[in-house]
C-alpha positions in Angstrom: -189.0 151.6 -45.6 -191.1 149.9 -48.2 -190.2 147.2 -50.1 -190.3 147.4 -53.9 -192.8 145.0 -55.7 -191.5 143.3 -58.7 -193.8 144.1 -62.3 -192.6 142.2 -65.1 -191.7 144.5 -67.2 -189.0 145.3 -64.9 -187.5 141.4 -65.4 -184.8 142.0 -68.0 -183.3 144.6 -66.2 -183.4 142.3 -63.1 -182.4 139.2 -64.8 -178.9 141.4 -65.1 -178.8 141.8 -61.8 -176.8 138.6 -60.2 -173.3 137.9 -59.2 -172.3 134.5 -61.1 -168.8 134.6 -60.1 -167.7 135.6 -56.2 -163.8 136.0 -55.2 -164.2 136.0 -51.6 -160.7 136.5 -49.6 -159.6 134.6 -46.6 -156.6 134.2 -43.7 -158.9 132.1 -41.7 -158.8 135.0 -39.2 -162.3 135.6 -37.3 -162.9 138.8 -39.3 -162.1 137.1 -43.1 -164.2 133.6 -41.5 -167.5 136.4 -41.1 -166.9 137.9 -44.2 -166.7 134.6 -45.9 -170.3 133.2 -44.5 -171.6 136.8 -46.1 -169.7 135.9 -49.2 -171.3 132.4 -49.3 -174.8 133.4 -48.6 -174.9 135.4 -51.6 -173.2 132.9 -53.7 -175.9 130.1 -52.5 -178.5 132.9 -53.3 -177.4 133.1 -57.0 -175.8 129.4 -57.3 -173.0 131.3 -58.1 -169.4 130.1 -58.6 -166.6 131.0 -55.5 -163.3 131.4 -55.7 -162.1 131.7 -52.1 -158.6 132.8 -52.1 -156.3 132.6 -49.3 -153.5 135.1 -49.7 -150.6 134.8 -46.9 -147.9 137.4 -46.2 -145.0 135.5 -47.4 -142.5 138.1 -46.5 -141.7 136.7 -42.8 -141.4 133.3 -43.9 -138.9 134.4 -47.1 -136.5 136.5 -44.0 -136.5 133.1 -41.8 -135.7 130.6 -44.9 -136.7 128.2 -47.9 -137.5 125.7 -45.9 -140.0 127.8 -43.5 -141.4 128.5 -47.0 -142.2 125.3 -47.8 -143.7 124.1 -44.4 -145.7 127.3 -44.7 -147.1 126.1 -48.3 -147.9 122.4 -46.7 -149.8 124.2 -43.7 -151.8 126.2 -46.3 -152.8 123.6 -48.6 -153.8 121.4 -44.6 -156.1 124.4 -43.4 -157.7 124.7 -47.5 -158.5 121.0 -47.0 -160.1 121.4 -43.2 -162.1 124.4 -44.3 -163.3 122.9 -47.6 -164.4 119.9 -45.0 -166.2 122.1 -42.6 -168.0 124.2 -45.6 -169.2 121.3 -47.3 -170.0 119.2 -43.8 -172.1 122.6 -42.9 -174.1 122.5 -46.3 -172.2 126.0 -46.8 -171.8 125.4 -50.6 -175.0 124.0 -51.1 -175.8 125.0 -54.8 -172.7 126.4 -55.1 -169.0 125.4 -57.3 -166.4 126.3 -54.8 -162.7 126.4 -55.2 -159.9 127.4 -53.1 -157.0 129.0 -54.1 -153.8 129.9 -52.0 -151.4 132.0 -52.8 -148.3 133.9 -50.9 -146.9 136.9 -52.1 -145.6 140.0 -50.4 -148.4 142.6 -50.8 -151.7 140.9 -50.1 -153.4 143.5 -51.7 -152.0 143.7 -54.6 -152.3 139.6 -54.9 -156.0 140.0 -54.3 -156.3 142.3 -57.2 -154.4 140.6 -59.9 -156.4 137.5 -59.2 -159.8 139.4 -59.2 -157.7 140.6 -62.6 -157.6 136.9 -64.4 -160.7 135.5 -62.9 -162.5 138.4 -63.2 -165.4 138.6 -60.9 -168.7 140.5 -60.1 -168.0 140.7 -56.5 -165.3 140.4 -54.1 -166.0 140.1 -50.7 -163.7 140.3 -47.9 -163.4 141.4 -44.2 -161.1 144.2 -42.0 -160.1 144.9 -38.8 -161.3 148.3 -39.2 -157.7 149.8 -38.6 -157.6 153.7 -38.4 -155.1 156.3 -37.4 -151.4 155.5 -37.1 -151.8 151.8 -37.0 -153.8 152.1 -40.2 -151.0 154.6 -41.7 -148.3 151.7 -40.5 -150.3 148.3 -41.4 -152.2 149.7 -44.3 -155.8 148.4 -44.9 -156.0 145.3 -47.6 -159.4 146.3 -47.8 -159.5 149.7 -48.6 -156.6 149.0 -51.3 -158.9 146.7 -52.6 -162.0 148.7 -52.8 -160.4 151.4 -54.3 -158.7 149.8 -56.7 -161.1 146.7 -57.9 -162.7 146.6 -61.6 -166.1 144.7 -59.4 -167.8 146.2 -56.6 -166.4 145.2 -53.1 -168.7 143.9 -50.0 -166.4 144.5 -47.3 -167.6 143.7 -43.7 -166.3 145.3 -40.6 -165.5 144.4 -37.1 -168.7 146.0 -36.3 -171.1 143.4 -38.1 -172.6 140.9 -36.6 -172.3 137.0 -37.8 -175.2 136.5 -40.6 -177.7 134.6 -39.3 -179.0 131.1 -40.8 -182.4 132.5 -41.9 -181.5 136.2 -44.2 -184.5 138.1 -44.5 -184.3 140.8 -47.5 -181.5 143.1 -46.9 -182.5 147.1 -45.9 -180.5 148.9 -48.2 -179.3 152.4 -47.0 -177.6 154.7 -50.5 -176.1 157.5 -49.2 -174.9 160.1 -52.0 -173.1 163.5 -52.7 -175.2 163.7 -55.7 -171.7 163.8 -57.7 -171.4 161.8 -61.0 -170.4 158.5 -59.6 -172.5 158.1 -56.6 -175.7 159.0 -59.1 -174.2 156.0 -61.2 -174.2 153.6 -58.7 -178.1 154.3 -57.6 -179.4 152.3 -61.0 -178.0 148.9 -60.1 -178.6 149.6 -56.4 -182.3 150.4 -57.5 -182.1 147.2 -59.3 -180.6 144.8 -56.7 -183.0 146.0 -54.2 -186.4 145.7 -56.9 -184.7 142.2 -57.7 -184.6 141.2 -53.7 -188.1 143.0 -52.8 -185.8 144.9 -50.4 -186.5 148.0 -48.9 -184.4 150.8 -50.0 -183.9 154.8 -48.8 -181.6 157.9 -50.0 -179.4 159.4 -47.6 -177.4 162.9 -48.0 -175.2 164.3 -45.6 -174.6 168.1 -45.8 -172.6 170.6 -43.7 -173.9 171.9 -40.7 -175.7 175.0 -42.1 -175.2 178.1 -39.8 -175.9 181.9 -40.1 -178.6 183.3 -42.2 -178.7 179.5 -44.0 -179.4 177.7 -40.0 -182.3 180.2 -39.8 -183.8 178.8 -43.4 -183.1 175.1 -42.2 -186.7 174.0 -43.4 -186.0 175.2 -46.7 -183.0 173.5 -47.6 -183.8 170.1 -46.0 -187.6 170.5 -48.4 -184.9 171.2 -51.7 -181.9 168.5 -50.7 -185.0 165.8 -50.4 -186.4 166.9 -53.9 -183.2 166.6 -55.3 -182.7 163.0 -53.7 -186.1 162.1 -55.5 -185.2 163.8 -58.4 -182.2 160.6 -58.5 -184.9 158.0 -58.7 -187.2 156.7 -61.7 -190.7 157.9 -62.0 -192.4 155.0 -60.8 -190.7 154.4 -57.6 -190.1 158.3 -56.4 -193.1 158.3 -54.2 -192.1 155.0 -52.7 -188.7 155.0 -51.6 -187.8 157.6 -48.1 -185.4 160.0 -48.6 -183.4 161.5 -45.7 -181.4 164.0 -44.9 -178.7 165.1 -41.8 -176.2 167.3 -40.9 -173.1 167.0 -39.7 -170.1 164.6 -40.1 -170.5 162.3 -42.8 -169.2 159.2 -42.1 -170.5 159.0 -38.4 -173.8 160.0 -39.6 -174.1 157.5 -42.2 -173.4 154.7 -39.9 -175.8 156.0 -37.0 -178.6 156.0 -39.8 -177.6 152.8 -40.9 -178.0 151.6 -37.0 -181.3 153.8 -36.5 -182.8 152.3 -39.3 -181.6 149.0 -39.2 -180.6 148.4 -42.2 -178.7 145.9 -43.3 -176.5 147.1 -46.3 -175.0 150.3 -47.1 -174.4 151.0 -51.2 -171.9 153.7 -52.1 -170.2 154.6 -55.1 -166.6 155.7 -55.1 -165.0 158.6 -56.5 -162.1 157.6 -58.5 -159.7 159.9 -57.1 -156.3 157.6 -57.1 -154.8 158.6 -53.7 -155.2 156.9 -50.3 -155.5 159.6 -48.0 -157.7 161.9 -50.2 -160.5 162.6 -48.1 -163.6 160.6 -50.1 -161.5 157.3 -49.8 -161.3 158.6 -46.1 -165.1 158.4 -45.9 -165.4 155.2 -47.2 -162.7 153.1 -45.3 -163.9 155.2 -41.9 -167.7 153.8 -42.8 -166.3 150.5 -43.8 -165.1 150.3 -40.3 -167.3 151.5 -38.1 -170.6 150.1 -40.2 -172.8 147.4 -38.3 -173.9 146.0 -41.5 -171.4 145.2 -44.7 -170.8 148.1 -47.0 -171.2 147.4 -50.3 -168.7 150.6 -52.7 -169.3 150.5 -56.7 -166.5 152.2 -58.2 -166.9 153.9 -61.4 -165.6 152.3 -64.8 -162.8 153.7 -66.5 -160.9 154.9 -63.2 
């Protein structure tokens, strides 16, 4: 995949580009300590300012008593201070205003959001343990709740993706669409981030397995899906940036291309249906999970 060089008539757009305020979420789990280190690359990358917001489940400690309430508050303000240490010790915020805010509520979710809500952000970033079927249906996902539901577009990293390493090379973006409305609209600032980063960038679509008359034409539809998927891009980068296409089931096929071609971010916008189990949220929290590189969903305005 090519990487895009930067013209300078292309620097206002790319001046836009830029995430000046990160919420990044934390229970000082392994899988919230990864997504944090992501979080705080990109904020030192920008010199952004971080909000890192520890939200605990305060419902067990409210069943058990005031005072387990209050020694659970003293705890959370002990492990703020030792991570704050060990960030600032490990030049983690180097170029970067950091605050940590802890807060305890019942739906952690929910919490997230209405913070995101005041302090309003242009990214939150946050990990998940990737939970699917019945324990998913039981537990719930924080991140999926979030992603679906956030003003901002959401890096959420998986169980699947590795630690970032101390020396980031420009990320290999992978922008799989549907070629629906809000997929299309995410593509411009996806175009942007990747001109902005000289990162390498290429289209995805994921069809149905044809069969019939339609299997026997197979060379026919992949030539029209792939001039439709550069179609989607500006004039002066169509003949640079790969398209691909595949059949068969989208969300494991996205994430095996993502692997095959080592990418190291996936860009998706969302659909703004509202329910949870509606299959394109599906899609996205099944990617989100299984994903060996953080997944990056842009959810159209107005939903």
């Amino acid at each position: 995949m090519p990487a895009f060089a930067v013209s300078s008539a292309q620097s206002e757009v790319i001046a836009r580009v830029g995430f000046k305020k990160i919420l990044i979420a934390t229970d000082y789990s392994a899988f919230s300590n990864k997504a944090m280190h992501y979080g705080l690359a990109i904020a030192r990358s920008y010199h952004s300012k971080v909000n890192l917001v520890s939200v605990v489940s305060s419902v067990g400690f409210a069943l058990v008593g005031p005072e387990a309430m209050t020694e659970a508050v003293r705890l959370g303000i002990d492990e703020a201070n030792v991570l704050r240490k060990k960030l600032l010790d490990g030049g983690f915020l180097q170029g970067v205003s950091a605050e940590i805010d802890i807060e305890y509520c019942t739906d952690v979710a929910k919490k997230l959001l209405e913070v995101s809500h005041k302090w309003e952000p242009d990214l939150i970033v946050l990990g998940t343990h990737g939970r699917t079927g019945l324990k998913k249906f039981w537990m719930g996902s924080v991140a999926e709740k979030v992603f679906r539901s956030s003003s901002c577009p959401v890096l959420t990293v998986g169980p699947a993706v590795a630690w970032p390493s101390a020396h980031q090379e420009p990320p290999k973006i992978l922008f799989p669409t549907d070629f629906s409305p809000e997929s299309v609209r995410a593509l411009d600032g996806c175009i942007a981030f990747a001109e902005a980063k000289g990162s390498a960038l290429m289209l995805l679509h994921v069809a149905p397995k044809p069969f019939g008359e339609a299997a026997a034409d197979l060379k026919r539809i992949i030539t029209g899906i792939e001039a439709r998927l550069r179609g989607l891009l500006p004039r002066r980068i169509a003949n640079m940036v790969p398209v691909r296409v595949e059949f068969g089931d989208v969300h494991s096929t996205i994430c095996s291309v993502a692997e095959e071609e080592r990418c190291s971010l996936i860009v998706m916008g969302l659909h703004g249906e509202k329910g949870l189990l509606e299959g394109r949220w599906e899609h996205a929290y099944q990617i989100v999970s299984a994903a060996n590189c953080p997944v990056l969903t842009v959810r159209p305005i107005g939903y």
